[in-house]
C-alpha positions, 0 to 999 in steps of 0.5 A: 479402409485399413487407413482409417484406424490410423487417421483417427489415433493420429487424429485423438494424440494430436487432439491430446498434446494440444489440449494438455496446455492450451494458450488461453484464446483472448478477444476481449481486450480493452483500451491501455491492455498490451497487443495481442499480436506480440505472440507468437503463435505456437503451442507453450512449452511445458517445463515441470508444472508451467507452460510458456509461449515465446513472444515476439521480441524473444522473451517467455510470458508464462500462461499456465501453472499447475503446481499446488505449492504454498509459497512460490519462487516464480522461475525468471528463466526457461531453457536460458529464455527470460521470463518478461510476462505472466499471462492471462489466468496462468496462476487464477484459482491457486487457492493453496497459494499464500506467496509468491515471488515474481523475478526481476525483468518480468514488466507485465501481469496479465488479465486475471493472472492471480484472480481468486488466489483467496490463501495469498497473504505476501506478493513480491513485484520486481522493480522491473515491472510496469503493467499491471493489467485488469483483474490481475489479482483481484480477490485475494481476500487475504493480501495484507501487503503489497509494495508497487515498484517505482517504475511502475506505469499502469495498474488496471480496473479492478486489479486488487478489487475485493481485497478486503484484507488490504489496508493500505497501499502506496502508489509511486508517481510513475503511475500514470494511469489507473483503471475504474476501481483499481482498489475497490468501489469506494464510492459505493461505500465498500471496503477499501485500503487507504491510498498513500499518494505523492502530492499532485499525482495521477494517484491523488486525484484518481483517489479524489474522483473515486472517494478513496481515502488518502494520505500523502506520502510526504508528512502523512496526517491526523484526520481533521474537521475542514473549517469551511465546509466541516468535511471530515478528511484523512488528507492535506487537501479537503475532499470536499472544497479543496481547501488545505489543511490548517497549520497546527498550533505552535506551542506557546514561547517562554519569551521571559514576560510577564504580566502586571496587576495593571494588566501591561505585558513587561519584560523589564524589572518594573513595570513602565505603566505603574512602576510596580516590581517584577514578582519573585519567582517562586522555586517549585514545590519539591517533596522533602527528603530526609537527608539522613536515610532519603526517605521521603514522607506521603502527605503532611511532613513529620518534624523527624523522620520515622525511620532514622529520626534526623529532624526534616 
């Protein structure tokens, strides 16, 4: 019986060092989200205010911070490991949160990693990074700003939904798949930045299929009135019937013609239908100036000058 004390405080302390940060359990994935057989399966290691778990080729993937800092340089490194992902919910819920910056050779943002940072205004992305996945920062209601690196490949369904301060946001042509409503639900008429998109890309006709607004990133456009069918674009291309946007209207060319009484069109001195004489050219109106002090008269011109009396 004297065993049983010691079978229960063994018991409660392994209970407490497993709870204290405990890998968030995940069985909903969905088709394009990374395997979750890439983790190995261990209890994160606690350094300061994160918690990290090691995946299966060696690197970190951080699950869990709990620091309450405003403007956060995420660690690209733990004990010497790299840093590679940002797991599922790690920085959820960071309301004092305004910025932060993830290092180079994290690849992956995962499920709901910044989901409801409401304070979070700037995000800093490596070039590194290729995925980012569902719900990662979605309502961050006060992003203005967000730079996707070239290399990315796949951004999630809802990943910056009700980012009501987000205007707009260019998506590189390495971004081969996009998820339902990555930006907002545009076709239900909510808030939504403009898309800046490369001409035939993924992006462009993902903006097409879900009413987003968009512009090209190579020679951006004023909106225009399509012709054919009287939709009013932001766009090259017409949302509605496809059709391009029209040249704009060259500005007219002095070729040096002129047109006589008689209607004919010359650039000779007489004119070959009527013979009648090229006009004189007129030199233009100047204001006259006193060319004894510079002054020049407003209205009718005065014989002499009012203020130095030389005659105009």
């Amino acid at each position: 019986m004297k065993k049983l004390p010691a079978m229960i405080l063994a018991m409660v302390l392994a209970l407490s060092c497993s709870c204290a940060f405990a890998v968030p359990e995940r069985t909903d994935f969905t088709a394009g989200e990374y395997d979750p057989a890439r983790h190995v399966d261990i209890q994160p290691a606690v350094i300061g205010n994160y918690a990290y778990i090691i995946l299966e080729d060696g690197t970190a993937e951080i699950v869990k911070y709990t620091g309450n800092t405003t403007e956060l340089l995420v660690p690209g490194k733990f004990a010497g490991i790299r840093v590679t992902s940002i797991g599922r919910e790690a920085f959820a819920g960071q309301t004092a949160l305004t910025s932060v910056a993830i290092p180079e050779g994290v690849t992956h943002i995962g499920y709901s990693a910044f989901n409801e940072c409401t304070a979070l205004t700037s995000i800093t992305l490596p070039d590194s990074l290729l995925v980012i996945d569902t719900l990662a920062f979605y309502k961050n209601t006060s992003l203005t700003h967000v730079e996707l690196p070239g290399k990315l490949i796949r951004i999630g369904s809802v990943a910056f939904n009700r980012c009501e301060s987000l205007t707009s946001v260019t998506i590189p042509a390495s971004v081969v798949e996009l998820g339902d409503n990555a930006f907002g639900m545009a076709s239900e008429g909510k808030l939504c930045p403009t898309l800046i998109v490369t001409p035939g890309s993924v992006a462009e006709q993902y903006a097409l299929d879900y009413w987003y607004r968009y512009f090209y990133s190579e020679g951006m456009t004023e909106a225009w009135t399509c012709p054919s069918c009287l939709n009013y674009n932001l766009a090259n291309i017409c949302a509605e019937c496809g059709a391009a946007m029209p040249e704009p209207e060259s500005a007219p060319v002095d070729d040096g013609s002129w047109t006589c009484t008689c209607g004919a069109k010359n650039t000779s001195k007489f004119c070959p239908e009527c013979g009648s004489p090229r006009p004189a050219e007129t030199a233009p109106v100047t204001d006259p100036e006193c060319s004894g002090c510079g002054y020049r008269p407003e209205g009718d011109v005065p014989k002499f000058c009012p203020e130095c009396g030389t005659k105009f």
